[in-house]
C-alpha positions as CSV (number, residue, x, y, z in Angstrom):
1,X,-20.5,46.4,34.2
2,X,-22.6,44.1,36.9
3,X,-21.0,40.8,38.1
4,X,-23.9,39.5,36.6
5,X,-22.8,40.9,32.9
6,X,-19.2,40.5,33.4
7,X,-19.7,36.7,34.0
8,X,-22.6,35.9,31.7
9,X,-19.4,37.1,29.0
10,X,-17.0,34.3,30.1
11,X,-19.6,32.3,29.3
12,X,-20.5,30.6,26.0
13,X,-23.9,30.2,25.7
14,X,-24.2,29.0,22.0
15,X,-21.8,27.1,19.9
16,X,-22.0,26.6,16.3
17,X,-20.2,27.0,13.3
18,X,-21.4,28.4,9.9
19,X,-19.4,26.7,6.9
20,X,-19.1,29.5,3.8
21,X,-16.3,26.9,2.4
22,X,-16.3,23.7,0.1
23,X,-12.6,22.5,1.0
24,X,-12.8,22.2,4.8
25,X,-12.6,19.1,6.9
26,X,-12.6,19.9,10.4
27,X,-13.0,23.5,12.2
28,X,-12.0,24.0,16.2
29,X,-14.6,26.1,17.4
30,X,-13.0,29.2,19.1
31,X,-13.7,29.7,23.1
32,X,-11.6,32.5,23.7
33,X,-10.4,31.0,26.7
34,X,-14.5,31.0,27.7
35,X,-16.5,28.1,29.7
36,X,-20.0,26.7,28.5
37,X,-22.6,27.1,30.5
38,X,-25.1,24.5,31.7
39,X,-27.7,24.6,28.7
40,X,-26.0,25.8,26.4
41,X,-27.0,25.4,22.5
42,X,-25.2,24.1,20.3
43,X,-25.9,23.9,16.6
44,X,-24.5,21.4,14.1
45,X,-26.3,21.6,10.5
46,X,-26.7,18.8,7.8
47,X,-23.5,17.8,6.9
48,X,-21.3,18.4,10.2
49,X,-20.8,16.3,13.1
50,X,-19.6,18.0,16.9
51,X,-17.0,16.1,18.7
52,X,-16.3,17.2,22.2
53,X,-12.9,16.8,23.5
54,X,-12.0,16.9,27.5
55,X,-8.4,17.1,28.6
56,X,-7.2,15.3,25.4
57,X,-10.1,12.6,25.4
58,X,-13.0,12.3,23.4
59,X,-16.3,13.0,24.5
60,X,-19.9,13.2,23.2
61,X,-20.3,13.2,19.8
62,X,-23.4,15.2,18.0
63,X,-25.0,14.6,14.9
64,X,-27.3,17.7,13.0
65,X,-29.7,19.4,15.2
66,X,-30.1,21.6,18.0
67,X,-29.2,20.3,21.5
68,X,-29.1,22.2,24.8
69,X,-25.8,20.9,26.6
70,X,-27.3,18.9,30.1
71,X,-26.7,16.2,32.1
72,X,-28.9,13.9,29.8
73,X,-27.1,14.6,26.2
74,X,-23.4,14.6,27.7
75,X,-23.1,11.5,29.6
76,X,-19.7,11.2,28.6
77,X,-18.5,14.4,29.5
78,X,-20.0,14.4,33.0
79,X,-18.2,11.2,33.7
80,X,-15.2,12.7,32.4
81,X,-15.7,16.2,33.9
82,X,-16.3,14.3,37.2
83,X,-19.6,15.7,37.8
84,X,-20.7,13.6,40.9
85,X,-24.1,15.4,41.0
86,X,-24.5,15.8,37.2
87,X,-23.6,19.0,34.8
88,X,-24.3,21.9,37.2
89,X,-21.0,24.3,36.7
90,X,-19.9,25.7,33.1
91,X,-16.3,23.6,32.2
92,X,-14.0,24.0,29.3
93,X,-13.8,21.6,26.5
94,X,-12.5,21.9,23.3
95,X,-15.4,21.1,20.5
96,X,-14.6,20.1,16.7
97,X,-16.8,20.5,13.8
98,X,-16.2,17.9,11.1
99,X,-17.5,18.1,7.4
100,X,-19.3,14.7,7.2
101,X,-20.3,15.7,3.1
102,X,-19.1,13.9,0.4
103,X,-16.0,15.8,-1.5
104,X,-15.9,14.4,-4.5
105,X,-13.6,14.6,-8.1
106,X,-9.9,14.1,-5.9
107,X,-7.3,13.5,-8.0
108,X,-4.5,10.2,-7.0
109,X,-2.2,8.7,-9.3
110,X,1.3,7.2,-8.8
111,X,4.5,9.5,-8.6
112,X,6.9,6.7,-9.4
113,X,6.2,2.9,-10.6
114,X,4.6,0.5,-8.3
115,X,6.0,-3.2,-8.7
116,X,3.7,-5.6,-9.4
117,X,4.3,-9.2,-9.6
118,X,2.2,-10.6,-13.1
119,X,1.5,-14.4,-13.7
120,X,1.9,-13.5,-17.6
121,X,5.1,-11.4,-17.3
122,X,6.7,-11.5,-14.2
123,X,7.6,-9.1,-12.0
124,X,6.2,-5.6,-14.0
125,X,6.2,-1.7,-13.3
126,X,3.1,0.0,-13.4
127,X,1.8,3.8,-13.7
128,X,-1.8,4.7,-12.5
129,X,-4.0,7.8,-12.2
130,X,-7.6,8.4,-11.8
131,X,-10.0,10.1,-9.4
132,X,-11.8,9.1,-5.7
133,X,-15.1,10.4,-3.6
134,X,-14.5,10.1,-0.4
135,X,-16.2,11.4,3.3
136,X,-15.5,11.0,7.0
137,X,-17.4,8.1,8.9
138,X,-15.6,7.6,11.8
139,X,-15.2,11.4,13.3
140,X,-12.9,10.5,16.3
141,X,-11.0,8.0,14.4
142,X,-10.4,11.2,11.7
143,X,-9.4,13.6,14.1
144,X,-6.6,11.5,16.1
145,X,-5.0,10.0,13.2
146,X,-5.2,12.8,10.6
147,X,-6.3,16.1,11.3
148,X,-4.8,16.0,14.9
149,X,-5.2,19.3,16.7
150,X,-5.2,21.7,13.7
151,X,-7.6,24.6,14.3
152,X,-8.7,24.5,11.1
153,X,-7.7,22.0,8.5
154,X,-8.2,22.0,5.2
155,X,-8.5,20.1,1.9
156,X,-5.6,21.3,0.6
157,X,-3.5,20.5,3.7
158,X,-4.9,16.9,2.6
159,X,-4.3,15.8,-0.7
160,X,-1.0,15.1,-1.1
161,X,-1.2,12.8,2.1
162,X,-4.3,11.2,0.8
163,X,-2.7,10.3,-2.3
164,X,0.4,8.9,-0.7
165,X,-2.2,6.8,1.4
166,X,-4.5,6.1,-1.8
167,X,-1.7,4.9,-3.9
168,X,-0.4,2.8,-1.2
169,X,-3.5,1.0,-0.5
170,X,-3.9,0.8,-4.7
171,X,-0.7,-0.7,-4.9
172,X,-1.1,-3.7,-1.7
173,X,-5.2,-4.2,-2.9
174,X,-3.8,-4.9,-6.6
175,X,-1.1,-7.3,-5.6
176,X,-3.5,-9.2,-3.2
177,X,-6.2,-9.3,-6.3
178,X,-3.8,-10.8,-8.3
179,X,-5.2,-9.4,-11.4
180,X,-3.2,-10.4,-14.7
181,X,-2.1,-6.8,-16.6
182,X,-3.4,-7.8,-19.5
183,X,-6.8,-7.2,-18.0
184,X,-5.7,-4.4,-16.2
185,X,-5.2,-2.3,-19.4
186,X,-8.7,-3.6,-20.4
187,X,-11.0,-3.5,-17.8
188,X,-10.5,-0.2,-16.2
189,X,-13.9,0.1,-14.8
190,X,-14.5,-2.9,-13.3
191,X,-10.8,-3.4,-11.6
192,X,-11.8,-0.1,-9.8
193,X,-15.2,-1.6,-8.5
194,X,-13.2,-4.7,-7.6
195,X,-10.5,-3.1,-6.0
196,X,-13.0,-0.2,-3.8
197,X,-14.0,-2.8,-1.4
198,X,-10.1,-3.4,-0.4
199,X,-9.2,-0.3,-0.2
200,X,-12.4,0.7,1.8
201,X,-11.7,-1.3,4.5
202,X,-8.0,-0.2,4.8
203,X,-9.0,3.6,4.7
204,X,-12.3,3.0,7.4
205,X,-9.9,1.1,9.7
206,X,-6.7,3.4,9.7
207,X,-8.2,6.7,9.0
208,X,-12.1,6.8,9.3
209,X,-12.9,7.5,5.7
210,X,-15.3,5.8,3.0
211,X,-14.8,6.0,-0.3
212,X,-18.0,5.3,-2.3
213,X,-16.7,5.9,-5.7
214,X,-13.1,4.8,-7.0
215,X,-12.3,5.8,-10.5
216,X,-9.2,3.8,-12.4
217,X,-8.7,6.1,-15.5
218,X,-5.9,4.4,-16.8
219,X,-2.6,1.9,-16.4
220,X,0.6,2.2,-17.9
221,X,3.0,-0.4,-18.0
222,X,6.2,-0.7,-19.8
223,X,6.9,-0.6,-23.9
224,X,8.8,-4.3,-23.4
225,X,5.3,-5.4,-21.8
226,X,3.2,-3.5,-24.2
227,X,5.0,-4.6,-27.1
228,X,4.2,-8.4,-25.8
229,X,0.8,-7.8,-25.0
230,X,0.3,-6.6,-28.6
231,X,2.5,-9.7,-29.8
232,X,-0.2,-12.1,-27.9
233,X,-3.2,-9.8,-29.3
234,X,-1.9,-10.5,-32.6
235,X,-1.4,-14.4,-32.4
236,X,-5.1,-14.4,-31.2
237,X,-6.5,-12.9,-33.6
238,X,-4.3,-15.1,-36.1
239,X,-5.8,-18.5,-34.6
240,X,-4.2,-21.6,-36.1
241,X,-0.9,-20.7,-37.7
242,X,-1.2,-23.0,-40.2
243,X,-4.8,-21.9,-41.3
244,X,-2.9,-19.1,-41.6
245,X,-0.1,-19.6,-43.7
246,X,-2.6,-21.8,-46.0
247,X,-4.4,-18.8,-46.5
248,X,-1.5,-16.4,-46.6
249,X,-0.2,-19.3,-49.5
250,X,-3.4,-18.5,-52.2
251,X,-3.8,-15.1,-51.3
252,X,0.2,-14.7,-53.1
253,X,0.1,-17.5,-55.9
254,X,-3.7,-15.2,-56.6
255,X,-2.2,-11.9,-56.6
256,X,1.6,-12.6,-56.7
257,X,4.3,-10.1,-56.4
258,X,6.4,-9.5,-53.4
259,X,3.7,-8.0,-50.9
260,X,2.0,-10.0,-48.0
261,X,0.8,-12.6,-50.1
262,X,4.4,-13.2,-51.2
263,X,5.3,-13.1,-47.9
264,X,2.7,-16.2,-47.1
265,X,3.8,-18.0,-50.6
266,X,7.4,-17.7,-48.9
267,X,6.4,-18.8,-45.8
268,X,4.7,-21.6,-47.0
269,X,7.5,-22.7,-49.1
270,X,9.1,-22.3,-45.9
271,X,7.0,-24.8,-44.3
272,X,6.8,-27.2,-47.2
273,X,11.0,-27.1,-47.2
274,X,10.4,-28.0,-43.3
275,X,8.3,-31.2,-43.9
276,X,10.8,-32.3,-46.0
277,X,13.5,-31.8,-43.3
278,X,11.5,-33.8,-41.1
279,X,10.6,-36.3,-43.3
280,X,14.2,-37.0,-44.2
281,X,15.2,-36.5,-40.5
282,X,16.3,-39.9,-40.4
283,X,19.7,-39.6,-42.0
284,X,20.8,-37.5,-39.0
285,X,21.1,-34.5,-40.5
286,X,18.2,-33.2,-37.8
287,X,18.0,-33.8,-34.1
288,X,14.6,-35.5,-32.5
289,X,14.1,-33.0,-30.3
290,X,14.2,-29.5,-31.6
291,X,14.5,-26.2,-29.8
292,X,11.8,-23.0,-30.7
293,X,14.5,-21.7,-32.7
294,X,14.8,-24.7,-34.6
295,X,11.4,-24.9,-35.1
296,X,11.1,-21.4,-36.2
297,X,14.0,-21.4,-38.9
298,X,12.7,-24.4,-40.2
299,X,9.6,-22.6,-40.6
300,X,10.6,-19.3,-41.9
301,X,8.6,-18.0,-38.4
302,X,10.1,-15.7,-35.4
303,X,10.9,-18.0,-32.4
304,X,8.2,-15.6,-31.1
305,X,5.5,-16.8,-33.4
306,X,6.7,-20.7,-32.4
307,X,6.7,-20.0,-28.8
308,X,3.2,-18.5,-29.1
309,X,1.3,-21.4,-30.8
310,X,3.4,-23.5,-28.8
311,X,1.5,-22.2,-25.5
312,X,-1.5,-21.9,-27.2
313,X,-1.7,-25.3,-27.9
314,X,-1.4,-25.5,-31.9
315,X,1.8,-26.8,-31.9
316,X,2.2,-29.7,-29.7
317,X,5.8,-29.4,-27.2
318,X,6.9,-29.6,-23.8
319,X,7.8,-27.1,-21.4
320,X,11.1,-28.1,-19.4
321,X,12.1,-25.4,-16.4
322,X,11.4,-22.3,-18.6
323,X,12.5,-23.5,-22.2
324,X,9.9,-25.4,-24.7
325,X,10.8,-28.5,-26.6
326,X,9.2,-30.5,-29.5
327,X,10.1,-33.4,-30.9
328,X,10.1,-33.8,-35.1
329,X,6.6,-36.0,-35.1
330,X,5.1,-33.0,-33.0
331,X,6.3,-30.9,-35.8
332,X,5.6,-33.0,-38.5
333,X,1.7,-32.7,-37.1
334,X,1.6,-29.5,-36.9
335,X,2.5,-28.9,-40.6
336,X,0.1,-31.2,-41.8
């Protein structure tokens, strides 16, 4: 073997990298310890992005296409290299390929309660899962912070992180949002739209990713909030309480018997038993100011029920600290 042949060998005359995968994120192209020569091709196809790297600093970045390595298309890594002249001798340099596609359908969801902080129910616990798209947009940014100096790293070798991260972001994007969890367990759809651009601009600043689609396939919270939730859904779709009970009160004298319309007859007779409570309140067998529970055995009601109109505005009261309290005229008014 010539000098000629033995050194054109230690040379690398054309970098590229031919992706026969759909789960990798970032490939170290292998120099065998070789230089690149001055005009060298490199190769970078739809879908990849070429980072240069020069004694642990970034250089040139390519986009798809073919480029022949000179003075003119590495101005980074001449300055770096030192070149004083320009690129004239071959130089080592380590050269990343990064998947700039969209990978898409990645599964997140949380391994243990997030707390969350609810205007309706306090501080609550909630359970989340649903899927992501996501691709890299800042190369450089990707490889120092995530994919480091791994030769070849993977999707797999990803997804656990990424769902530690995604969950994290979820959970500081939906307390800043401040989005009640009634509407939470309603509007699954749109809380994801609402909540992409938050998390977007956590992931583009800390890791170099975008996410253009961010799926919320459901919320969990607990049965105590559930159950309330239901409770609330159910005095809505009551309305008045009184209408109610009116109604409730014919439907039983109509069909009699001891099923719901019996229940409303009772309920009413309840009520009617009430007015004249408060209508004889004056001998002081009743306080003026009554508590929910008052109200509500007076009523033949859960406090529940009382406490429910009483925020909705039906029954007229007054909310001291954390406890309601109504007086027998604001009783008296809503009973007639």
């Amino acid at each position: 073997m010539g000098l000629r042949e033995f050194v054109k060998e230690e040379l690398i005359e054309i970098i590229e990298w031919t992706d026969d995968s759909r789960d990798t994120l970032s490939y170290r192209f292998p120099d065998d310890d070789k230089e690149v020569k001055r005009g060298a091709q490199l190769i970078v196809r739809e879908s990849q992005a070429a980072q240069f790297v020069y004694l642990g600093q970034f250089g040139d970045l390519f986009r798809a296409g073919l480029h022949s390595l000179t003075t003119a298309n590495i101005p980074l890594l001449t300055t770096l290299r030192g070149w004083k002249y320009g690129f004239e001798s071959p130089f080592k340099a380590d050269v990343y390929f990064v998947t700039t596609r969209l990978f898409t359908g990645n599964k997140w969801g949380t391994s243990n309660p997030i707390m969350a902080r609810d205007q309706d129910f306090g501080v609550i616990r909630l359970r989340a899962f649903g899927t992501y798209d996501f691709r890299i947009v800042d190369v450089p940014l990707f490889l120092r912070d995530v994919a480091g100096t791994d030769h070849h790293f993977q999707l797999q070798e990803f997804t656990e992180t990424m769902r530690s991260r995604i969950v994290s972001v979820f959970s500081q994007a939906l307390a800043e949002s401040k989005i009640p969890a009634v509407d939470i367990a309603s509007r699954y759809r749109e809380l994801g739209d609402a909540l992409l651009p938050l998390i977007n601009v956590a992931l583009r600043q800390k890791y170099g990713l975008e996410i253009p689609s961010f799926v919320l396939e459901n919320v969990s919270v607990p049965v105590e909030v559930e159950q309330a939730m239901d409770k609330r859904a159910g005095m809505a779709a009551v309305g008045n309480l009184n209408d109610f009970v009116k109604y409730q009160l014919g439907y039983g004298l109509e069909k009699g018997g001891s099923g719901v319309g019996a229940i409303g007859a009772e309920m009413a007779v309840g009520m009617s038993i009430a007015q004249q409570m408060l209508n004889n309140g004056s001998n002081g067998t009743l306080p003026d100011l009554l508590a929910p529970a008052d109200a509500a055995k007076m009523l033949g009601v859960s406090e529940a029920d009382v406490i429910a109109s009483l925020e909705a505005g039906d029954l007229k009261g007054k909310k001291i600290g954390s406890q309601w309290r109504l007086t027998r005229a604001q009783l008296a008014q809503f009973l007639q």
